[in-house]
N, C-alpha and C positions, 0 to 999 in steps of 0.2 A: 835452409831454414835458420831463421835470428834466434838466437839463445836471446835476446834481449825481449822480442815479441812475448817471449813464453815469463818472461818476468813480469812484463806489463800486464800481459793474460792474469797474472796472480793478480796481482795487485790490485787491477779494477775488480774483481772479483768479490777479493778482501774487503775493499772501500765499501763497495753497494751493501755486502752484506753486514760490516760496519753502523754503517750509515741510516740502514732502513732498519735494521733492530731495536732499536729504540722506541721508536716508534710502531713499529709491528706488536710487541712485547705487551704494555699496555693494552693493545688493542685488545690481544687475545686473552689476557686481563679480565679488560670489561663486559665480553662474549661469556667468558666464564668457564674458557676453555683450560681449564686445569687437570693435571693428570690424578687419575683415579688410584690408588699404591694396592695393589692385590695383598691378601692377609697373609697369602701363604709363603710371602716373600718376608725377605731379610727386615725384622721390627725396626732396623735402624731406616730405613726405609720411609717406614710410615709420615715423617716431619717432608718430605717429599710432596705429598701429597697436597695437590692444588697448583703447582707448579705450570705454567701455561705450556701446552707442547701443541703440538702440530708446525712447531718453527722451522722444519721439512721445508714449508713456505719459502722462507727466506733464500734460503740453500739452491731451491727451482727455480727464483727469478734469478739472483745473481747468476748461477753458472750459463741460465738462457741467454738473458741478455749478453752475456760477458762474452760468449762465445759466439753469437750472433754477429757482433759488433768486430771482433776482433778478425773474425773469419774476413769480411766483406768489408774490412781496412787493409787490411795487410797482405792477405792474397784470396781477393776476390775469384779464382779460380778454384780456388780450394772448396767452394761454396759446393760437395758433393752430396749426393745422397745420404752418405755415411754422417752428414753433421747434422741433418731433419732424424737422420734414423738413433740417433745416438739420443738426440731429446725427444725424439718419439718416446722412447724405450722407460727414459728417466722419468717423464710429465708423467704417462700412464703410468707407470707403477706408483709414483709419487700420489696420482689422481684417487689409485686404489686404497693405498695407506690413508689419503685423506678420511677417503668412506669409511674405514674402519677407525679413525682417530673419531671422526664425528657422530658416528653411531658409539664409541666408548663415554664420549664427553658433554653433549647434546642430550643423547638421548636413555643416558646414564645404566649401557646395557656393558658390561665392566670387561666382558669378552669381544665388544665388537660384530665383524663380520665374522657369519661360522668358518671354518674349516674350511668346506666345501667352497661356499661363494667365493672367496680368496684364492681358493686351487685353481677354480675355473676364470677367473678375472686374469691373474698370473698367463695361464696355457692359453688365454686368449690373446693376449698381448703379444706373447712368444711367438704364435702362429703366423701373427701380423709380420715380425720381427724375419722371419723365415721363408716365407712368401716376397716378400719385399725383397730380401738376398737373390731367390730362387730366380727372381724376374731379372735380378743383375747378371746374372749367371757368375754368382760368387763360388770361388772356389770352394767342390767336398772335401779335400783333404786335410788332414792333421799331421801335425810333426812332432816328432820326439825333443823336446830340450833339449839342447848340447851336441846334436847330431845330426845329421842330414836325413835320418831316416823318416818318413811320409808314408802317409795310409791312406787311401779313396775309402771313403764309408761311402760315398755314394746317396740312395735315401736315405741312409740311418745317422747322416747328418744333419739330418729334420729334426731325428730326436736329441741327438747331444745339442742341439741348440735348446730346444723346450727345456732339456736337464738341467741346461747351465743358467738359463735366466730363471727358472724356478727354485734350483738350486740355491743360486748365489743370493738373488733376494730374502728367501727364506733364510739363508746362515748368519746375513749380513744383520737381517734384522734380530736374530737371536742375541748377537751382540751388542745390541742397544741395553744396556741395561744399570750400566754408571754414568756419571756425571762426566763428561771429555773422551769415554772409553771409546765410542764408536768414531766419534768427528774425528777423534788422532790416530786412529790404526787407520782410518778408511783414506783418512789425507795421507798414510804413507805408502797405501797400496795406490792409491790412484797416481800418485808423485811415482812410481815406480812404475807405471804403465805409460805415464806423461815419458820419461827419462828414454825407454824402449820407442817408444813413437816419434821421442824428437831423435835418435842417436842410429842403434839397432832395427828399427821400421819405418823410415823417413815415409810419414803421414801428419802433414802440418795438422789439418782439422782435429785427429786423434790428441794430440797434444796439445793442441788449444784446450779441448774439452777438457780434456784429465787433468790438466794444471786450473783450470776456469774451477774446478770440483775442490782441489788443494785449496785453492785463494779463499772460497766460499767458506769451507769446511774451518779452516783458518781463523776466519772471522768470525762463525759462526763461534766457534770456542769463547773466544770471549768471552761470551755470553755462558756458555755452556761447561762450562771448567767449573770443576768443586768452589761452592756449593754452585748446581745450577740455578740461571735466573730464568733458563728456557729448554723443553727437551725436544729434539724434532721428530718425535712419535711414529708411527709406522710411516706416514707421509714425508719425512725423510729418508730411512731404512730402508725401505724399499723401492724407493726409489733410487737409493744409491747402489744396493745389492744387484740391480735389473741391469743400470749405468755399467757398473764392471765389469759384470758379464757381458756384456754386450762388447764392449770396447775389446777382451780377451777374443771374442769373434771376430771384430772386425779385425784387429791384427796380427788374427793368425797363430794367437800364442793360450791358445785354451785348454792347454794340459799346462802351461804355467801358472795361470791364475789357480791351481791347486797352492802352488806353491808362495807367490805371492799375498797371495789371501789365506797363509795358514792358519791367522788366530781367526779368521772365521768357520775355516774347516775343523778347526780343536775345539770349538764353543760347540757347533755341529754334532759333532761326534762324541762331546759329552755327555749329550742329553739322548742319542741314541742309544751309548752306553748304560747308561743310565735307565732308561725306559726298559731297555731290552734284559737287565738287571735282574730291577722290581719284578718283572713281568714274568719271571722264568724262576729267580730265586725268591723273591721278594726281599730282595736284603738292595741297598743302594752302595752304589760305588764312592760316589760324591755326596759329599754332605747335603749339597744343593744343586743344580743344574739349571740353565749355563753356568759354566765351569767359573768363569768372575765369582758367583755366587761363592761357590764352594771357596771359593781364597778370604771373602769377604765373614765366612762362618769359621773358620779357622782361626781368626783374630787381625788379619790383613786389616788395617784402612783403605778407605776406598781410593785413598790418593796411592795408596802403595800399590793398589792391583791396577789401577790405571795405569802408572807410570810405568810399570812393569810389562804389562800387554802394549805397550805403544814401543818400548825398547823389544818386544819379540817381536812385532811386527816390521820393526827398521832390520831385524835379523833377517825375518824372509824376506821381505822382499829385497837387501842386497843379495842375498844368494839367489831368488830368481834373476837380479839383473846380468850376476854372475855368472850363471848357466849360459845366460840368450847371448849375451853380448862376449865373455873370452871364451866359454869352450870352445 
């Protein structure tokens, strides 16, 4: 595999998603698709609102195309199920977040999709996701990090798949919630899955995708870096959340992506904390929940809890790479 393909993979990436924001940006401008600021978030907040989001958009054509393109140039062989299944996984979730971006902003209902139709759009997707392995006759087993030891779940593989793509979407999208926060942790956990797939899992497609995600993400920033001029709404988020998880499936390394993806396991587990707090004591742990919030109430700028989650996240994921690759 060319370390060099995997730079170009960024790069066209980058460009498209460059290149078409400008013009996407306005569009969704004069749609009138602006974000909605809930009250019960951080007041600094509120000047936020109207902000064009569902720019998710941008993020699903570049990586499609980019990996499309790049797969059936360079090693047309490569063109496996795993690279239809990896954009299966992304579009749909990406499709679901649209609906619930469009039902916030269209149809000015501030919650979106309930709970439930989300749960079941998510566990329908996953089903498809696991079925489709099933028919490959993809390997039940899991491994431990750093070790040779392997477990057969057998059918209960069924569910740590449903867990991990509902999971991971779900955490991924908690963490949307600053300006640059999500595009730069999610560019370094995917950069860290890309690094495994070209190095540690030689699977070209896998690395095409996950660097095709970097380059977008990348560019999407731009845009999207304090103050934002664009947010990519749940039709980003989770679509990127369903992406990771998937990718941690397909390479076999889905007790890593614990680790990898910890600031989205600690955003996670904030608000579990949290909920489960109130609920039992009534008193709260965190000032706010997700945890960004609580740094951002404490007197943090938001450039400062940015900058700060995107250097913890280069921390895990060099220590996933650590694990997979010298132990």
């Amino acid at each position: 595999m060319n370390a060099q393909v995997l730079l170009i993979t960024m790069a066209i990436a980058f460009l498209i998603t460059v290149l078409i924001s400008p013009i996407f940006i306005p569009f969704l401008r004069r749609l009138k698709f602006g974000q909605e600021i809930r009250d019960e978030g951080p007041k600094s907040h509120q000047k936020k609102s109207g902000t064009p989001t569902m720019g998710g958009l941008m993020i699903l054509v570049s990586v499609s195309i980019t990996t499309l393109f790049v797969v059936a140039k360079f090693n047309p062989q490569a063109m496996s199920f795993e690279v239809f299944l990896m954009l299966f996984v992304m579009v749909g979730y990406g499709l679901l977040g649209f609906l619930d971006d469009f039902i916030k902003v269209a149809m000015k209902r501030n919650l979106g999709l309930t709970s439930k139709q989300k749960m079941l759009g998510q566990l329908f997707i996953a089903a498809v996701f696991y079925i489709i392995l099933y028919r490959h006759d993809f390997p039940t087993h899991i491994g431990i990090p750093g070790t040779t030891m392997q477990f057969d779940l057998g059918w209960g593989y069924a569910i740590l798949i449903l867990f991990m793509l509902v999971g991971s979407s779900n955490a991924v999208n908690l963490t949307d919630g600053l300006d640059g926060l999500l595009a730069g942790t999610a560019a370094v956990a995917f950069g860290a899955f890309g690094i495994l797939a070209f190095q540690g899992h030689p699977q070209f497609e896998i690395a095409v995708f996950s660097l095709a995600v970097v380059g977008a993400l990348l560019g999407f920033l731009v845009f999207n870096a304090h103050p934002a001029k664009v947010f990519m709404g749940d039709t980003g988020s989770l679509a990127l959340g369903g992406a990771i998880g998937a990718i941690a499936i397909l390479t076999k390394l889905e007790i890593l992506l614990i680790i990898i993806g910890g600031v989205f396991v600690l955003e996670t587990l904030s608000v579990i904390i949290q909920v489960i707090s109130f609920k039992t004591t009534g008193k709260r742990v965190f000032k706010m929940s997700p945890l960004h919030h609580h740094y951002e109430l404490v007197g943090w700028s938001e450039w400062r809890v940015v900058t700060t989650f995107w250097l913890v996240a280069i921390l895990f994921a060099a220590l996933g790479i650590y694990i997979e690759v010298w132990l």
